[in-house]
C-alpha positions in Angstrom: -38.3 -9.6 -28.7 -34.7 -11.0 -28.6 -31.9 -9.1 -30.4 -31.5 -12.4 -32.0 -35.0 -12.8 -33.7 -34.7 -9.2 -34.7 -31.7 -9.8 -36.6 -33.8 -12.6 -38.3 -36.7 -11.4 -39.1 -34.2 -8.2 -40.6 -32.2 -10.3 -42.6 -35.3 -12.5 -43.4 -36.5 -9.0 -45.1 -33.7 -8.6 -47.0 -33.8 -12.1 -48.3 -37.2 -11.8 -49.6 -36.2 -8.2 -51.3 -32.8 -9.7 -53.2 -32.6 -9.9 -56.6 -29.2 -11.4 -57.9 -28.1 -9.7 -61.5 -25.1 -9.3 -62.8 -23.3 -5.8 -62.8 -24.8 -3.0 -65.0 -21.9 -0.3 -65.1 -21.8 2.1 -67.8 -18.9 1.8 -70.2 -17.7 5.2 -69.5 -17.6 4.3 -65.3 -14.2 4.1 -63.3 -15.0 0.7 -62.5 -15.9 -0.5 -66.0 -12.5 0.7 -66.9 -10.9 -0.9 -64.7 -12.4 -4.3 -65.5 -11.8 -3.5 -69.0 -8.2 -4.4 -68.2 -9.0 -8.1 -67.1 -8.0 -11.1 -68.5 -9.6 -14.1 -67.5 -7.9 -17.7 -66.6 -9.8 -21.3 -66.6 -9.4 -22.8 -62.9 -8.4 -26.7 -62.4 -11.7 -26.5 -60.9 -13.6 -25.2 -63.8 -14.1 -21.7 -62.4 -12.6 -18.5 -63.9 -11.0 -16.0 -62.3 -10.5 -12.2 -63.4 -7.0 -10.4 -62.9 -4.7 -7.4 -64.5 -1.5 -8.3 -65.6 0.2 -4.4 -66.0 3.6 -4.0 -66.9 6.8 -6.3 -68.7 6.8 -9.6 -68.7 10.7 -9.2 -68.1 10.1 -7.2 -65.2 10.4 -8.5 -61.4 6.7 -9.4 -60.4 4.5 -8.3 -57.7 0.9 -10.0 -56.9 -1.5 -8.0 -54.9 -4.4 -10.3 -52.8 -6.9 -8.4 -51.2 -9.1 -9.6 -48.8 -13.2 -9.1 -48.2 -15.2 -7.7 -48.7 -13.3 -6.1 -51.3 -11.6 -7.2 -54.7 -8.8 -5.9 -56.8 -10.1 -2.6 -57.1 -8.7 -2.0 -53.8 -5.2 -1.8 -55.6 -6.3 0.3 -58.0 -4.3 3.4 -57.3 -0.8 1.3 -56.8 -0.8 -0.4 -60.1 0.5 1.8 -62.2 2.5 3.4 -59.8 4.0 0.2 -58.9 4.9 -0.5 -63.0 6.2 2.7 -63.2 8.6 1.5 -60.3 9.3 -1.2 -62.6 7.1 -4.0 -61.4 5.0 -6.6 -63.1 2.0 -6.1 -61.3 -0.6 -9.3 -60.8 -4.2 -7.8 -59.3 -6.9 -10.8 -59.1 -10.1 -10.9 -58.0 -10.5 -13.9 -56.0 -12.6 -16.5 -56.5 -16.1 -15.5 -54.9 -14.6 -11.9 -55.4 -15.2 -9.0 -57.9 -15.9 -10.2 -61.5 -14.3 -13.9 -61.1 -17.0 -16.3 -60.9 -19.4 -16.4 -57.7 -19.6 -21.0 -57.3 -22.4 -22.5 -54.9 -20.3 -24.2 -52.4 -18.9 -23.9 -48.8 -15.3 -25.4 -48.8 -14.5 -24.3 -52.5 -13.7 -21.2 -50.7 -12.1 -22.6 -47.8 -8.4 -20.9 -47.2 -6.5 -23.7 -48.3 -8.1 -23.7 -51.7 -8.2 -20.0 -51.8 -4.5 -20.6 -51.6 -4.2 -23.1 -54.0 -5.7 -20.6 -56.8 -3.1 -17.9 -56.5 -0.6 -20.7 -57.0 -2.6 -22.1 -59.9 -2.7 -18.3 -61.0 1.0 -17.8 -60.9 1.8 -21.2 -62.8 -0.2 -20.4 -65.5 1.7 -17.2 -66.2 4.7 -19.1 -65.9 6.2 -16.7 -62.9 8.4 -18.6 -60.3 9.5 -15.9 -58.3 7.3 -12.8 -56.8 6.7 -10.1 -54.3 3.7 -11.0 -52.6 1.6 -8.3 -51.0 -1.8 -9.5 -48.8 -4.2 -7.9 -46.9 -7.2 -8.1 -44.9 -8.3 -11.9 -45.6 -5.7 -11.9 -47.9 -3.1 -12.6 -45.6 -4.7 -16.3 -44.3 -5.3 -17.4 -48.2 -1.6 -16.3 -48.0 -0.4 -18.5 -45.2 -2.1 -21.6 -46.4 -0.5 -21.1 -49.5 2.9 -20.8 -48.5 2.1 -23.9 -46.8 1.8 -25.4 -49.9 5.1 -24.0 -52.0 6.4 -21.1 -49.9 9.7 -21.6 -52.4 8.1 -19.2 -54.9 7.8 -16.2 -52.5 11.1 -13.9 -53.1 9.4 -10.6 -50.2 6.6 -10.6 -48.1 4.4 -7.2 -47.3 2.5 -7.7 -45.0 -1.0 -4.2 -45.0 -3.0 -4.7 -41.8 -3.9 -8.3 -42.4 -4.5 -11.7 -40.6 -2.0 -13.4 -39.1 -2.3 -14.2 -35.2 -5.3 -14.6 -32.9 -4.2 -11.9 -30.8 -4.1 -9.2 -33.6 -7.6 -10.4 -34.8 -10.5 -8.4 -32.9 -13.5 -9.9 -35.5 -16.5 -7.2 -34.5 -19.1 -9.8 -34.3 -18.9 -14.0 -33.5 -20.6 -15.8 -36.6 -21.5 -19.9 -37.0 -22.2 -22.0 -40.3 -26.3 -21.5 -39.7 -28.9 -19.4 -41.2 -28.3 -15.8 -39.3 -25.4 -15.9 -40.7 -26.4 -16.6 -43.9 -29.1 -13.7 -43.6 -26.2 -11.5 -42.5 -24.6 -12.0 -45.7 -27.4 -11.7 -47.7 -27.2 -7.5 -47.0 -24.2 -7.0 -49.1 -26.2 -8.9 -52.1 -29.8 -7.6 -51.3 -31.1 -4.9 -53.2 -32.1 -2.9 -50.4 -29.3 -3.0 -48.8 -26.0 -3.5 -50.4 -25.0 -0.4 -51.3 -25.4 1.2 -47.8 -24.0 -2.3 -46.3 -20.7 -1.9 -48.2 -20.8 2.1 -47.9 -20.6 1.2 -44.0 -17.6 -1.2 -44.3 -15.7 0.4 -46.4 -16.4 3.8 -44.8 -15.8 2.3 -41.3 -12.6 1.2 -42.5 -11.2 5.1 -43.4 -9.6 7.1 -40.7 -11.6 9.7 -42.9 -14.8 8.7 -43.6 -15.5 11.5 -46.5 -12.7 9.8 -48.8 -16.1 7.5 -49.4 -16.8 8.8 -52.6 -19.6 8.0 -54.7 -17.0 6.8 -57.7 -14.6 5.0 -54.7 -17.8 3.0 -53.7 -18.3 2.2 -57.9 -15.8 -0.7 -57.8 -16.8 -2.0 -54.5 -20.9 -2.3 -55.2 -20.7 -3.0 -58.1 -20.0 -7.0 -57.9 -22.8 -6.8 -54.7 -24.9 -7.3 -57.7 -23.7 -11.4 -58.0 -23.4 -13.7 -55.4 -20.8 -12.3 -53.3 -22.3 -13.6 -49.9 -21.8 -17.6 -51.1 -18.1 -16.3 -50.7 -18.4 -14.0 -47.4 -20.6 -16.7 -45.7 -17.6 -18.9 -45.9 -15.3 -16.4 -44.2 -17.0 -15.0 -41.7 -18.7 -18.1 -40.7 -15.5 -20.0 -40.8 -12.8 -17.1 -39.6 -15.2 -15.6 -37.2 -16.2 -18.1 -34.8 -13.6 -20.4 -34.5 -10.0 -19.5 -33.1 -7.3 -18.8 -36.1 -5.0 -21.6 -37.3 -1.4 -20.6 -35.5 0.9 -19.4 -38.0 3.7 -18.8 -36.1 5.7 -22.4 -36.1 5.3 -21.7 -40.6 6.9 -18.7 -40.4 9.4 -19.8 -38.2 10.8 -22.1 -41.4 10.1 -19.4 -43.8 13.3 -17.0 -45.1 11.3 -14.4 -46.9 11.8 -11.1 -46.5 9.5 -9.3 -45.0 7.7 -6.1 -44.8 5.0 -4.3 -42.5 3.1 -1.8 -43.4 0.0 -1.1 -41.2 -2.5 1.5 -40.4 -2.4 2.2 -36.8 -6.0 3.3 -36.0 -6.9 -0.3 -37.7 -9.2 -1.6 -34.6 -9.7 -5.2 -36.0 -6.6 -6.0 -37.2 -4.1 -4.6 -34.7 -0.4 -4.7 -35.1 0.9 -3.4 -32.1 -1.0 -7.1 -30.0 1.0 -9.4 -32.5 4.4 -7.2 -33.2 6.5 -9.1 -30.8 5.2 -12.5 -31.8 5.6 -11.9 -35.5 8.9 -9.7 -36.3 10.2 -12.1 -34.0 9.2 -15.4 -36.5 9.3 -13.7 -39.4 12.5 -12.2 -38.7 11.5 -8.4 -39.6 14.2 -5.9 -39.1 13.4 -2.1 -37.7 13.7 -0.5 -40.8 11.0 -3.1 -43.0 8.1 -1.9 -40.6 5.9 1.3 -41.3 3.1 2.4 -39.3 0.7 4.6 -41.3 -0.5 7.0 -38.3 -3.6 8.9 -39.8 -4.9 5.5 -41.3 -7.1 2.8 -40.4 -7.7 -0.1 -42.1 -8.2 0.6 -46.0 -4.9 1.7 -46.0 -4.6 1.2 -49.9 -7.6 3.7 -50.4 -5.7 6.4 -48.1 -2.2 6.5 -48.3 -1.4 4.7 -52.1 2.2 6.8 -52.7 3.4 5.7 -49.1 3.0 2.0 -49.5 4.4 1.9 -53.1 7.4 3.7 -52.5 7.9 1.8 -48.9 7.5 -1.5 -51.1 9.7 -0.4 -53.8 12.3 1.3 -51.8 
């Protein structure tokens, strides 16, 4: 039997054993804490998204994007760390993402539009200037929306995200068809979702046994909508063909720019891109930090280091 139809007929099972509800934390849970702090904004599109808005309006503004399969929570422990820097900190979950609203679609979550609603975001809290800190997926929504007003951008940080081909090592190829869909399905399915997303997230530590039971709350927790409608479009989209190049955009762009990057990080790998980018983005020496005992959830692992690197 080919590995093929064995994925199939696997993800087939999980299909079949899915149920999609909505979250069921307790009120007294990390995570429904942390939600507790959302406020809630009315897309062009008809959609709403979730964020936190921590801190003074009056105070220089900072918007955290994280990437998949992951949502806000990932920024948890630099929120308040960052206001206490003296930030206004914006944390949303994306659209497809966390508590925001989960849409049927395929190219409502294309990057470009992903773009588009952290711009819409922004306007509606009437903030012109930020500090804008992607990573993971993140950092392609990013790029196509400083495509569309890169103007609004006042510093860049850059935490083991996407930006070039050659950085991008994606462990698996993935096309628009129904594997992939069935792939997707095991971070949904009840079966399987909570050791799916223990495995990603646990993969992505340098030390595995930070995945704790109450890190892992804020991350399965929204497994229980339709996260997959938003994953299928990523990895079936980012995965299979070859990344949009980046480099002539930030060749125009005068932002300044930060790096911050986990070194043992084996999908997204700075050290393949370095040249390329510091070289476009005009990145000085002293604006790069690489993280040596971290991997990829570099947010989860090493919170002080990248707050006080941002805010320094």
């Amino acid at each position: 039997m080919s590995s093929r139809l064995i994925l199939f007929l696997f993800g087939l099972f999980f299909v079949l054993s899915c149920k999609h509800t909505q979250p069921s934390m307790t009120t007294n849970s990390g995570y429904s804490r942390f939600i507790a702090r959302q406020e809630s904004l009315l897309l062009s599109n008809q959609y709403v998204i979730k964020y936190i808005d921590a801190g003074s309006t009056n105070q220089e503004c900072i918007l955290l994007v994280h990437g998949v399969p992951t949502s806000s929570w990932l920024y948890r422990n630099m929120i308040d760390k960052l206001v206490a820097k003296g930030y206004r900190v914006i944390a949303p979950d994306m659209l497809g993402y966390g508590q925001s609203d989960k849409p049927k679609g395929y190219h409502i979550y294309d990057p470009g539009n992903m773009g588009s609603y952290l711009l819409e975001l922004m306007d509606s809290l009437q903030i012109d200037s930020w500090t804008h800190v992607c990573h993971d997926a993140g950092g392609l929504w990013t790029w196509e929306m400083l495509k569309q007003n890169a103007k609004k951008v006042s510093n860049l940080v850059l935490l083991n995200t996407i930006i070039t081909q050659e950085g991008f090592n994606p462990p698996m190829e993935m096309k628009r068809n129904l594997i992939s869909k069935l792939y997707v399905k095991s971070y949904t399915s009840n079966m399987s979702r909570k050791g799916t997303m223990k495995a990603t997230i646990g993969n992505g530590l340098n030390n595995k046994k930070m995945c704790t039971p109450e890190m892992l709350e804020g991350y399965i927790g929204p497994t229980e909508g339709r996260l997959d409608r938003a994953l299928y479009q990523f990895f079936s989209n980012v995965c299979v063909k070859k990344l949009p190049d980046y480099i002539p955009l930030m060749d125009t762009l005068n932002i300044h720019t930060k790096v911050i990057w986990g070194k043992n990080d084996k999908i997204l790998v700075w050290e393949k891109q370095a040249e390329k980018v510091t070289k476009a983005l005009k990145i000085k020496p002293e604006d790069i930090l690489i993280l040596e005992n971290a991997k990829h959830f570099i947010q989860e692992e090493m919170p002080p280091e990248i707050v006080n690197f941002i805010a320094k």
